[in-house]
N, C-alpha and C positions, 0 to 999 in steps of 0.2 A: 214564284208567282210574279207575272206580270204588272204592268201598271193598271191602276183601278178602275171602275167605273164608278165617278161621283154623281148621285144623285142629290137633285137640288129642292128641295118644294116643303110647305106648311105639312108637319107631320102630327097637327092636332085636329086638321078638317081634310087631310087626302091621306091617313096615314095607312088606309086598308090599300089604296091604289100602289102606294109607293112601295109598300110591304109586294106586292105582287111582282113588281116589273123588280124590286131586287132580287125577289127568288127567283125569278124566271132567266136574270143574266146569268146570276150565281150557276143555274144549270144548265148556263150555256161555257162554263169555265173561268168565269172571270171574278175576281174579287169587288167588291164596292166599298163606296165610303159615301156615308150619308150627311148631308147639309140637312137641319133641320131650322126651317126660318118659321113657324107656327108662332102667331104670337098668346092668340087668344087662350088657348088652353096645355093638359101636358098632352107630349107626344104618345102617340099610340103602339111606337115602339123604340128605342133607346136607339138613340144616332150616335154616330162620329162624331159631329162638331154640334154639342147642342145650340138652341135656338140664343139660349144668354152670351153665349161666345160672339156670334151674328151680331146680335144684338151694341155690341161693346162695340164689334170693329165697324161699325155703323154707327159708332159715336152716342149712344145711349146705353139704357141698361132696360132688361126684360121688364123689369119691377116698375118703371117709369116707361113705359111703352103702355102698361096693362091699366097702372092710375089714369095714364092722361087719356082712356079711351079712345081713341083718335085715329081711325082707320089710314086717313093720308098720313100721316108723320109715320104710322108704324110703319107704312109700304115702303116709306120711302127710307126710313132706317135701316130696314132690311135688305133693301136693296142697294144699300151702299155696303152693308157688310159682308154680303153674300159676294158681291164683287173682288173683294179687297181678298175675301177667303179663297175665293178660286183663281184669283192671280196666285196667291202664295204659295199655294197648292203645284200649282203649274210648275213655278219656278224651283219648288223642290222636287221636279221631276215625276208625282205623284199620278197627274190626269192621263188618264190610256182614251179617255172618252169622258162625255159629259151631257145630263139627261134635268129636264125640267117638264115638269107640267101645270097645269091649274086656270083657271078663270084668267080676270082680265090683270087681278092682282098678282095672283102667283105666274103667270105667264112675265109680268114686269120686271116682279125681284128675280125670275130665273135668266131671263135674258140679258141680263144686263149681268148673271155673273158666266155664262156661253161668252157676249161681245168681252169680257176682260181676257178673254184665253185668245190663243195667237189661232193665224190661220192654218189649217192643215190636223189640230185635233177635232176629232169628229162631237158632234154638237146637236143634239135632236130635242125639239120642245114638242110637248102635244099639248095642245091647248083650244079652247074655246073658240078663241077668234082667230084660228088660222085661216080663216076662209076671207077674213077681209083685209083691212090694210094694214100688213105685217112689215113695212116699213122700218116703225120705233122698236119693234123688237130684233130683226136681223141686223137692221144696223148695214156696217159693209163687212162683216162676217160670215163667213160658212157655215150659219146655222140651219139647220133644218126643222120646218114646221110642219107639224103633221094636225091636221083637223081631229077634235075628239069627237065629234060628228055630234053625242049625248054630253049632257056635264059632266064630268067627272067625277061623280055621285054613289062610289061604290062599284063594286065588282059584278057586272050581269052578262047578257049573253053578247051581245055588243060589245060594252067596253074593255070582258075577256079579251078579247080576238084585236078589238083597236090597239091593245094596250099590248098585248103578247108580239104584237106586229113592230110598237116603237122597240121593244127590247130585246128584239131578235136583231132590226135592227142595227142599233149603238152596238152589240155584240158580233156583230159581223164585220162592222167598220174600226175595232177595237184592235191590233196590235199586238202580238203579246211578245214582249222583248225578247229581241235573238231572233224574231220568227219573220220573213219573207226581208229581212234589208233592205232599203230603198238602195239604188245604182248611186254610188258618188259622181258627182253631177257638179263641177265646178267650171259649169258656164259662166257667164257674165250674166245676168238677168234685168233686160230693158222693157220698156211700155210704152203702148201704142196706144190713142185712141182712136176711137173708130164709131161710123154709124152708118147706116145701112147707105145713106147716100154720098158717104166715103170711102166705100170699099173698094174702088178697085185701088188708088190712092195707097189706105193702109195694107192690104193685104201684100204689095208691091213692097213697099218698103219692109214689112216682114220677110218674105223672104229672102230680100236680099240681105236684111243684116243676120238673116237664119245661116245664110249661105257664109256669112263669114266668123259661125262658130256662136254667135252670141244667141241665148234662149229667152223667147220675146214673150213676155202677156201681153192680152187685147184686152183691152177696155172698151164694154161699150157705155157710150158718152149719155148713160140715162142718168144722171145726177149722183144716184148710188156705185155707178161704174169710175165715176173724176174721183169721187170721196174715197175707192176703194182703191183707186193708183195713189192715191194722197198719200193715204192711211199706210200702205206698203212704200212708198218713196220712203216716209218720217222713222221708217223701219228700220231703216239702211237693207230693203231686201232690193231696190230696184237701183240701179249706178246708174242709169239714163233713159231720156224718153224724148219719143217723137211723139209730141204733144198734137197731131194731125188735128183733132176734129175739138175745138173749144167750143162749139154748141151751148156748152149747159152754161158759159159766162150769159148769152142771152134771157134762158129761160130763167135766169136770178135777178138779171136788170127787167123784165119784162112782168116777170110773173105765170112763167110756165110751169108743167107739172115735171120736169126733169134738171131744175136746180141742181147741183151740187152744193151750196152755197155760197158766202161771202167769199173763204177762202180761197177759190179754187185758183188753181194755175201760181200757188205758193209754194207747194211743198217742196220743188226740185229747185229753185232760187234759195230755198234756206237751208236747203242742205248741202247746195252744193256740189248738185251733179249735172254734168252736162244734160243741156235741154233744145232740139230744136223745134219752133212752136210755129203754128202756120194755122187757118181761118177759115177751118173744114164747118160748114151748115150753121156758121155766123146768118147766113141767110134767113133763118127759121127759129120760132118758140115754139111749144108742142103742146097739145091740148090733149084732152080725152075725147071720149066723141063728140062730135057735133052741137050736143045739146047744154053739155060743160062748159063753151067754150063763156065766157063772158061778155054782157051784153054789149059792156065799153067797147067790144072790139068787133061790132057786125057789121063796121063798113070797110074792113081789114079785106087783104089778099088772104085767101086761104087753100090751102091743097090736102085732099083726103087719103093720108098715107095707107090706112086702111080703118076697118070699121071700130077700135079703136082709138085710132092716132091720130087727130088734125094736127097741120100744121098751119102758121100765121107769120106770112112775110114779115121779114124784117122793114122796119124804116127806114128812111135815110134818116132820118136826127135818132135814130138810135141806134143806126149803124155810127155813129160823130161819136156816142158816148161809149161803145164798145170799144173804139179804136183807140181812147183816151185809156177807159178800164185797163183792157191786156196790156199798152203801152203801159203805164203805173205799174200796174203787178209789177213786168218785166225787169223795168227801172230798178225796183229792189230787190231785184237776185244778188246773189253771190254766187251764180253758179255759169259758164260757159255758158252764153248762148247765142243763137240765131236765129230770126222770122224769117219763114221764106213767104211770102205775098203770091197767092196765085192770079192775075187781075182778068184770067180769063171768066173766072168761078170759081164761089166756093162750095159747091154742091153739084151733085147731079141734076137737080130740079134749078141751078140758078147758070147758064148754059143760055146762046142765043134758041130762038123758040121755046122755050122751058118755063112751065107756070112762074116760076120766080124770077128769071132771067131780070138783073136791077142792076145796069151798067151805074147808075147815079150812086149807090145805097153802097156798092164796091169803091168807088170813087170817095167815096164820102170815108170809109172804114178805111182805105188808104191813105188819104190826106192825115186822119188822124194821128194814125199810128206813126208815119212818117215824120209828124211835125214834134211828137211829146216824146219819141222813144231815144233813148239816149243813143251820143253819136257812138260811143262803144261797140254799142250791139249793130249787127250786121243787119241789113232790111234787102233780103234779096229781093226782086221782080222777077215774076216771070209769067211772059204776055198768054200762055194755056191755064185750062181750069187745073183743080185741082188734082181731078181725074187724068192729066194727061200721064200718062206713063214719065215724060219728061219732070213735071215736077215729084213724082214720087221717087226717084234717081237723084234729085236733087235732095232732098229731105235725107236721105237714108247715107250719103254721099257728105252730108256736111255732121250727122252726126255720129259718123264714122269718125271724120279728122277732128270732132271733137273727144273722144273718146282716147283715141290716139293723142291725143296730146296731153290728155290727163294724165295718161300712163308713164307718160314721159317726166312729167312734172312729179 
């Protein structure tokens, strides 16, 4: 028998639904193991790892969860234990796949024990509020939400069919060892980011370092995209990256909706891999539509990327703090690097005639960066936008000889 499918969820108030989707893998070939995190009552049917075990590795006890009444502390118990169990699980080799459902609670404790698993085993929650902002539940993980469209209130003609769907599903995306091998694949694997008004840019330098054997992910630069290059750099899955498109340092200092947050443009400085980093759509913080945007900002530049994407020129006095920001981060790497400065543009929108076109606001993010970043680090120039073919050569060109010389070292 192959590796398992663990199910995660309250087996005192979903234990007929979870009862269903195990029979239903089960006769799809695969074995299970059940997480039972219910706290209120007893399960409906005897699990793997009962709810008291949860309970422990969550730093409390069943008994003292059930006295102090307490719906948040219990959520929150269990979702640290359910965590801690499906890493352990992992690491002893056990997870073939991994399956959550329930409300806005069980949705919480099961997603956060999917984000403790690596990326690449498969990951499905069906849940309540998949239809809105599934952010804190994915995370920067491979997880999949599926809408239960109804509560998940028992077995009817509906959530048959929703629910026979998630676990045919996780059953199909499951593995069973020995069976289809992945190709031994002992590329180098680097990262790019990238945004739509970077592409030609990133996709340039992809293939050029494609062309010299190295296997590249793209990032794209929506907050969750920085967080997921982060997240995989602190892995040791990525040895280098062409940090092209730093965007989401704006939407953190500004207040846009594609943050990545404080840390961003840290992870490859602390670890220690080469990095070279350049000032792709520094021009722009990103809104939702139109009517999102905040009032603070109605006498702003603005461009309508599509019906729901505005964007809002950058300033010059906060292109000065950008240019200090990335300088800072940079300063405390430990890892090989170079900025290369495009001072033609950093964007396809920031370009002579181009809504954003802000020779000042370039000026202004140069001066900065120029003036704070340490003499060490290299500060290339180069008088085309980002876009020209010429600096995407250059980009892919210096963290080529930086790669090369790690090797060496």
């Amino acid at each position: 028998m192959g590796k398992k499918a663990v199910l995660i969820g309250a087996l005192d108030t979903k234990g007929e639904e979870f009862r269903f989707v195990k029979n239903t893998i089960e006769a799809c070939g695969h074995a299970t193991l059940i997480i039972d995190t219910g706290v209120i009552g007893d399960p409906l049917f005897q699990p793997d790892v009962p709810a008291d075990e949860v309970a422990a590795a969550g730093g409390s006890s069943l008994e003292e969860l059930r006295r102090g009444n307490d719906r948040g502390t219990a959520v929150a118990v269990m979702t640290r234990g359910a965590a801690k169990i499906a890493a352990e699980l992992e690491r002893e080799g056990v997870i073939g796949g991994a399956f959550g459902m329930g409300g806005t609670a069980g949705t919480t404790v099961a997603s956060a024990a999917l984000q403790a698993l690596p990326i690449g085993i498969p990951k499905l929650l069906v849940s309540t509020v998949a239809s809105g902002n599934t952010r804190p539940y994915v995370g920067v993980k491979d997880i999949m939400m599926m809408y239960s469209v109804v509560d998940i209130a028992g077995i009817n003609k509906l959530s048959r069919r929703i629910l026979s769907n998630a676990a045919y599903a996780l059953a199909g995306m499951i593995r069973e060892t020995g069976k289809e091998e992945e190709a031994v694949d002992d590329r180098t694997t680097l990262g790019i980011t990238m945004f739509g008004v970077t592409t030609p840019c990133a996709t340039r330098v992809r293939e050029a370092l494609e062309k010299k054997g190295y296997d590249l992910l793209v990032f794209h630069a929506t907050g969750t995209g920085g967080m997921a290059m982060e997240e995989l750099i602190k892995a040791g899955y990525i040895k280098g990256v062409a940090d092209i498109t730093t965007t989401e340092l704006a939407d953190e200092l500004v207040g846009g909706i594609f943050s990545a947050g404080p840390n961003r443009l840290e992870a490859a400085g602390q670890s220690g891999i080469p990095q070279v980093v350049s000032i792709g759509a520094l021009d722009m913080v990103n809104f939702g539509p139109p009517e999102t945007v905040p009032d603070k900002f109605k006498d702003r530049v603005f461009y309508q990327h599509n019906p729901t994407t505005t964007l809002m020129r950058t300033t010059v006095d906060e292109n000065r703090v950008l240019g200090r920001i990335l300088a800072g981060k940079l300063n405390e790497s430990a890892a090989p690097t170079v900025v290369v400065f495009p001072k033609g543009g950093v964007s396809l929108l920031d370009v002579t005639a181009k809504p954003f076109e802000g020779i000042e606001e370039r000026q202004a993010l140069y001066e900065e960066i120029r003036q704070h970043l340490k003499a060490d680090i290299p500060l290339i120039e180069m008088e085309q936008d980002i876009n020209d073919p010429a600096v995407a050569d250059m980009i892919s060109d210096q963290l080529l000889k930086l790669l090369e010389h790690s090797k060496e070292g």
